[in-house]
N, C-alpha and C positions, 0 to 999 in steps of 0.2 A: 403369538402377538401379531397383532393384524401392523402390516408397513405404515408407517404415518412418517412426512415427513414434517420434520421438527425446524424449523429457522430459531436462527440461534440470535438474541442481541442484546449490545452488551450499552448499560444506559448509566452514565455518569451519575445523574439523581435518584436512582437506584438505589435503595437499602434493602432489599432482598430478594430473593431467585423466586420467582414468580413465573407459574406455567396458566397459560390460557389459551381455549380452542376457542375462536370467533364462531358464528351462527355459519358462518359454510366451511365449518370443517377445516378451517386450517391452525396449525399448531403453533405457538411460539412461549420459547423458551427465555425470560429475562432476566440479567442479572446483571450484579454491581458489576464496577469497573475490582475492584477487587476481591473479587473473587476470581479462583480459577476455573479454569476451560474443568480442569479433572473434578470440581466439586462439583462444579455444573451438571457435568453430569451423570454423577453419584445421584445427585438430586433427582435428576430426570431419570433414574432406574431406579429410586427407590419413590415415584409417584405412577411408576409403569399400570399398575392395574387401574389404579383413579382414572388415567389417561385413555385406557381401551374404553372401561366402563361410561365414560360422558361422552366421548367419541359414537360408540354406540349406543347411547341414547338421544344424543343430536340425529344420529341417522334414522333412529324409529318416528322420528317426530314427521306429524303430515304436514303440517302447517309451518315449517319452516321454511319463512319466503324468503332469509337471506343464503340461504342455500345456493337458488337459483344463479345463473351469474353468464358473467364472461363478455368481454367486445360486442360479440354481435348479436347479444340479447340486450345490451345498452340500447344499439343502434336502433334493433328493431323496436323497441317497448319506449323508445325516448318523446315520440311527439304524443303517442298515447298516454303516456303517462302528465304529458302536458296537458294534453287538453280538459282530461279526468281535473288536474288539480285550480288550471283555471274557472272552469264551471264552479267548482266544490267553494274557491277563493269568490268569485261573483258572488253567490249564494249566500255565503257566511259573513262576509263583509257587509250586505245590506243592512244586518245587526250593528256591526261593528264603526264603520266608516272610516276604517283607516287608510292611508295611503302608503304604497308600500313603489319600490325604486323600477323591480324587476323579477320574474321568477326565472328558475333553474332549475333545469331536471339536470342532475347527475348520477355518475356510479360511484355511491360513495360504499366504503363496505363494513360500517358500523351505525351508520349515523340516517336515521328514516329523514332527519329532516332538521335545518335551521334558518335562522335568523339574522342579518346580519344589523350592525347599531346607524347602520344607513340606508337601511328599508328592505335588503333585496332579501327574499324570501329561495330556497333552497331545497330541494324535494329529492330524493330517490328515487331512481325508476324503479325501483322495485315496490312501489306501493301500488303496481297496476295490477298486484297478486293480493292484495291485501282485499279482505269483508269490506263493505261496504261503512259497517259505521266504525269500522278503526280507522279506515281512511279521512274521514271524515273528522274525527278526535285530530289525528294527525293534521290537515287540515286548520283546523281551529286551533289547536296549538301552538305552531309557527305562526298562524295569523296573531293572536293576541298579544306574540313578543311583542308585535308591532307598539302595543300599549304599554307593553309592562318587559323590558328587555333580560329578565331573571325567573326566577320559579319563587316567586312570594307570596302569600296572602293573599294579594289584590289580583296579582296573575291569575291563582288560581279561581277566585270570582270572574274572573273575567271568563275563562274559561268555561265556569259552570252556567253561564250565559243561555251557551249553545247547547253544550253536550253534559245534562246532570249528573248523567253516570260515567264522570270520564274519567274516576281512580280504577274503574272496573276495566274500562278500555283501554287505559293504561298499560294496567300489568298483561292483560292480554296480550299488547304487543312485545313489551318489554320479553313475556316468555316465548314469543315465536322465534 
């Protein structure tokens, strides 16, 4: 069995032991407040091989951009990754005309990117590893909350605006 280390937490709204590896490889183990520590992790050794087998095939993937990481690749990739999403937001906007508060590049470590219900728009730096037209889906995506603050019907027209094929680009990113 290849070392993995496992974070353990224990989550009062919890109703079952739930194991998930994020896109860079890290483990966590969740479970009720009642349950114990010793079923925990029974669980967690009777999901051992699942555990190696996703582990290692997160690692064979080439396009896993949330992989990448750490302080001083924030640091470094943070105004590039600005100025990619300003252009992309100029650009797409002209469609759109929305007015929006502020943008943010952060390190967030699940999330490519949000919205907030008072304009400010919210990006990852790690979209400065991302193809061209997923950045770009991504992009138009948090832009159209701006219209439509949910994933509904009219969102998703909105959407199809810009980017026609963007259930395709979607799951594209969704599996990197």
């Amino acid at each position: 069995m290849i070392n993995l280390e496992i974070k353990h937490r224990r989550v009062r709204r919890a109703r079952h032991l739930r194991l998930s590896i994020s896109a860079d490889g890290r483990v966590l183990l969740t479970r009720p407040f009642w349950v114990s520590e010793k079923k925990a992790l029974n669980f967690l050794e009777s999901k051992k091989v699942w555990l190696e087998e996703k582990w290692q095939e997160l690692q064979m993937k080439p396009d896993n951009y949330f992989r990448r990481g750490g302080r001083l690749d924030y640091l470094k990739y943070k105004e590039t990754a600005r100025a990619l999403v300003v252009a992309k937001i100029e650009h797409f906007n002209s469609l759109y005309k929305f007015s929006f508060s502020r943008i943010s590049i952060r390190d967030q470590r699940s999330r490519w990117g949000s919205c907030s219900k008072n304009g400010g728009l919210n990006f990852n730096y790690r979209l400065v590893f991302l193809p061209e037209e997923l950045l770009d889906y991504l992009v138009v995506h948090e832009l159209c909350h701006l219209g439509e603050l949910n994933h509904s019907p009219a969102f998703w027209r909105l959407v199809e605006r810009s980017i026609p094929d963007y259930s395709r680009r979607r799951r594209a990113l969704r599996l990197s």
